[in-house]
N, C-alpha and C positions, 0 to 999 in steps of 0.2 A: 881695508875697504874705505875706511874714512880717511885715510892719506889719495888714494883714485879718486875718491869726493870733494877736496881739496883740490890738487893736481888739477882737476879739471875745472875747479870753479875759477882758478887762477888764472888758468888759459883762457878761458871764457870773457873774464874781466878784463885782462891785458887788452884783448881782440875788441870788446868795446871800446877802452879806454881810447885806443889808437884810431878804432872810427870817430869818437871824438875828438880827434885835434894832440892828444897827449904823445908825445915818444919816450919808451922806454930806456930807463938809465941801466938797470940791477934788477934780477928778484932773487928771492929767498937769502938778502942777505941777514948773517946771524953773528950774535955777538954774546958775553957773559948773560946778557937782561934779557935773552928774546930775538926775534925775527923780526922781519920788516918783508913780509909777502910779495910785495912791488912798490919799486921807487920808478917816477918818473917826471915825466916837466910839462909843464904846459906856460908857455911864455918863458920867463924869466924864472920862475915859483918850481921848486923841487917840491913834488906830489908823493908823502909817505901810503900806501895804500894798504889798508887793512880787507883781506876778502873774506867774507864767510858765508859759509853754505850752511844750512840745516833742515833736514828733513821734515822734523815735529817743531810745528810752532803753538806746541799748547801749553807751555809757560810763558814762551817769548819768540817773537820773530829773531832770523837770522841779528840785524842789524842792532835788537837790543841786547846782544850778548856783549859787546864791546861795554865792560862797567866801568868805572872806575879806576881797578886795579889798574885792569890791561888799560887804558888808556896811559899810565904813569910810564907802563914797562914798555910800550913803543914812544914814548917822548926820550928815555931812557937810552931806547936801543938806538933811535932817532938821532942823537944826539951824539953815539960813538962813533956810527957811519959818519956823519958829516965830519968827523973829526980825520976817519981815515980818509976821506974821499976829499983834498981839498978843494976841487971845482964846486963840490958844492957849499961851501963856507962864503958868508956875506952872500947870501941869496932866500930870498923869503920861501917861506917852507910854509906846508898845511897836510894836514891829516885828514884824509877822505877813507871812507867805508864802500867797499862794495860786495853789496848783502843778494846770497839767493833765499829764497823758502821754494826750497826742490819741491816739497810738497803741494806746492801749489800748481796748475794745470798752466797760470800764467809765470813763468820760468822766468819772466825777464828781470835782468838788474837793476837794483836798487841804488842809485849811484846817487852818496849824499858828500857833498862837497863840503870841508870845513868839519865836519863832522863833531869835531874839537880841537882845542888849539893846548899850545905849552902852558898859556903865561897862567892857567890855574892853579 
């Protein structure tokens, strides 16, 4: 159930992203550290794209679930793709989030650009 919940917040995301201006590179790609949900480009800039959905936001919204940790393990995972992929090497790169709270009536995405960066 929560892999459909995924599956679909993904495609939902992509489908925004591309009405916004972005074309897609890659999704779900995965490596020792982790996944990387959608990579894509907007300009010149390789966009690593973190999506998350969640039903109950009465700890935390979808968007504050991305801590720390996981911030480390997509700079990580971040870091092996550009390594296999050399088109994207010597090209500026950012880490965007696109958050749903399903629970909520209004469904729309929460698209925060920059979200966090490496040099932390």
């Amino acid at each position: 159930m929560n892999q459909q919940i995924g599956k679909k917040a993904e495609d939902c995301a992509e489908r925004y992203l591309i009405a916004q201006g972005l074309t897609t590179l890659a999704r779900n790609v995965c490596c020792k550290y982790g996944e990387i949900d959608i990579i894509m480009q907007q300009g010149a800039t390789v966009v690593f794209v973190e999506v998350r959905a969640r039903k109950h936001k009465r700890f935390q919204t979808a968007a504050g679930t991305i801590n720390y940790h996981k911030q480390q393990r997509l700079i990580r995972t971040a870091s092996i793709v550009i390594q296999r992929m050399p088109a994207l090497q010597d090209r500026p790169i950012r880490f965007d989030v696109v958050a749903y709270d399903t629970s909520s009536k209004n469904r729309q995405a929460q698209w925060i650009q920059q979200a966090f960066d490496a040099s932390n």
